[in-house]
C-alpha positions, -999 to +999 in steps of 0.1 A: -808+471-380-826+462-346-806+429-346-776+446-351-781+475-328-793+449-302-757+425-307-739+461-302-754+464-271-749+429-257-716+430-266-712+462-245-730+446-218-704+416-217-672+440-223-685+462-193-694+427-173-658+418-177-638+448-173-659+453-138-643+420-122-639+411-086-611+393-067-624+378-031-593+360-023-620+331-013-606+295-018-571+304-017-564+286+016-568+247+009-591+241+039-607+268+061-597+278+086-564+276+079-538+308+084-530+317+055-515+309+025-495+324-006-516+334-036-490+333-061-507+320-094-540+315-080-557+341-102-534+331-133-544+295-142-516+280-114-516+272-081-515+290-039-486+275-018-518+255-006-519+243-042-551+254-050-560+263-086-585+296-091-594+309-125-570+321-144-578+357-148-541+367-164-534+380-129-503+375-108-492+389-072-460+395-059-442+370-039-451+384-003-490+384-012-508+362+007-545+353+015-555+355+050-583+340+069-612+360+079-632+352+115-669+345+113-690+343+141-681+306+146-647+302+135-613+321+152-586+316+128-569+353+127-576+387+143-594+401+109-636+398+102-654+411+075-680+417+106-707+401+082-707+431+061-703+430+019-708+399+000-721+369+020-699+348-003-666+370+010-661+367+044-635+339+043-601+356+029-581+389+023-556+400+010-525+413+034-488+408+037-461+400+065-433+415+048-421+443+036-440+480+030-461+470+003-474+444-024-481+440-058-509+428-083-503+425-119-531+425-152-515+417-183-544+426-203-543+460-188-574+475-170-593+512-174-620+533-156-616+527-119-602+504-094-613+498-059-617+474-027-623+472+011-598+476+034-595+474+070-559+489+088-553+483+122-538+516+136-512+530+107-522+543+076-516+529+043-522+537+005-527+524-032-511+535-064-528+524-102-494+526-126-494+516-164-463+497-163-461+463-145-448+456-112-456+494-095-436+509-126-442+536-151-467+566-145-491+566-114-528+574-130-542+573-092-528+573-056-551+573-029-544+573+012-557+550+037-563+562+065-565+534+097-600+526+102-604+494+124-632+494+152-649+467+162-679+444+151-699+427+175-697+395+185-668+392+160-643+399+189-610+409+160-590+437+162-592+440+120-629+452+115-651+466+101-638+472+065-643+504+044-645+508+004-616+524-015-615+534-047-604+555-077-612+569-111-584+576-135-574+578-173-557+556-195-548+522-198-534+505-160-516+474-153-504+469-120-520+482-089-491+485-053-511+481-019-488+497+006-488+498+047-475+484+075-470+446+073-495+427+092-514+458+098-537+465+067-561+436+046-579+441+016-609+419-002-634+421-028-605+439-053-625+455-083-614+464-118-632+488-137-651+504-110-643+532-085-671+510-061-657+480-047-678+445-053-700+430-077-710+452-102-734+442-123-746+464-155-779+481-150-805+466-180-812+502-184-779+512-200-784+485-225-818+495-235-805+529-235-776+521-258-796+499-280-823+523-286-798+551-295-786+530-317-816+524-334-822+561-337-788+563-353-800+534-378-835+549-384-815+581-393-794+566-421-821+549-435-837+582-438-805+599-454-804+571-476-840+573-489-836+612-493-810+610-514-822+579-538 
């Protein structure tokens, strides 16, 4: 029974692991610092327009998506910075577009609990819709505004900084997510599924002790039943 209430909760532990997963649009652009590039079928087993290959997470983007590079304190590639805030490991690319009002991501496999991100806009506000159709269709199970938020960071010298975190709960089963604004005035990174907080999430080892040992209660319970009624 402890075996078996201890494979329960590991395999809670990896579901919640992978449902809580994080885009960082790092390694789209073939050499940094370039531009930009396309991220077409990066994140579903294909290539950018730099022809880079990500993993393939079942995950497409509409055709105007692209990846944009981020300034560090050494390198001047585009008017956006992360400002060395959030993951060390995702201060190279976002996510923005040049055309049109809006963009769109794709899951296949469908996502649930919460979606979120940081976003920076430059001076107009923008907004995000969860739908459970694909491509921005169906029902909307969470909108959210965007408000324009850039400032400045220090000793970043862009215009695009610093980002702010974004996110929603909702209901129900989503599969596409639109990102709307002003082209070339709103960037997003560090896309997360399953969570209404934005970056790595990693489970806390509490909630599987917690779910294992009320499991084991559970067990111990119906072994009690069981010998009561023998």
């Amino acid at each position: 029974m402890k075996r078996l209430a201890f494979a329960i909760a590991a395999t809670l532990l990896v579901s919640s692991a992978a449902q809580a997963q994080v885009l960082n649009f790092e390694g789209i652009n073939s050499t940094y610092p370039s531009g930009f590039a396309f991220v077409q079928n990066f994140y579903n087993g294909g290539l950018s327009s730099d022809n880079t290959t990500g993993t393939n997470h079942g995950i497409t983007f509409s055709s105007n998506a692209q990846a944009i590079c981020l300034n560090s304190l050494t390198v001047v590639c585009s008017n956006t910075s992360r400002g060395g805030l959030g993951d060390p490991n995702s201060q190279q690319g976002g996510l923005f577009f040049l055309s049109g009002n809006q963009t769109f991501m794709d899951r296949a496999a469908g996502f649930t609990t919460g979606f979120s991100f940081f976003y920076v806009s430059l001076r107009q506000p923008g907004s995000f819709t969860v739908w459970d159709g694909l491509g921005g269709t169906g029902n909307a199970l969470a909108t959210l505004g965007l408000s324009a938020n850039a400032g400045s960071c220090a000793g970043y010298g862009a215009g695009f900084c610093p980002f702010s975190a974004a996110g929603v709960s909702f209901a129900g089963t989503a599969y596409s997510v639109s990102f709307a604004g002003v082209a070339n005035q709103i960037v997003f990174d560090d896309v997360t599924f399953g969570s209404s907080t934005p970056g790595t999430v990693v489970p806390e080892p509490a909630t599987v002790a917690l779910t294992a040992a009320g499991l084991l209660a559970m067990a111990a319970a119906a072994r009690r039943r069981r010998q009561q009624t023998v």
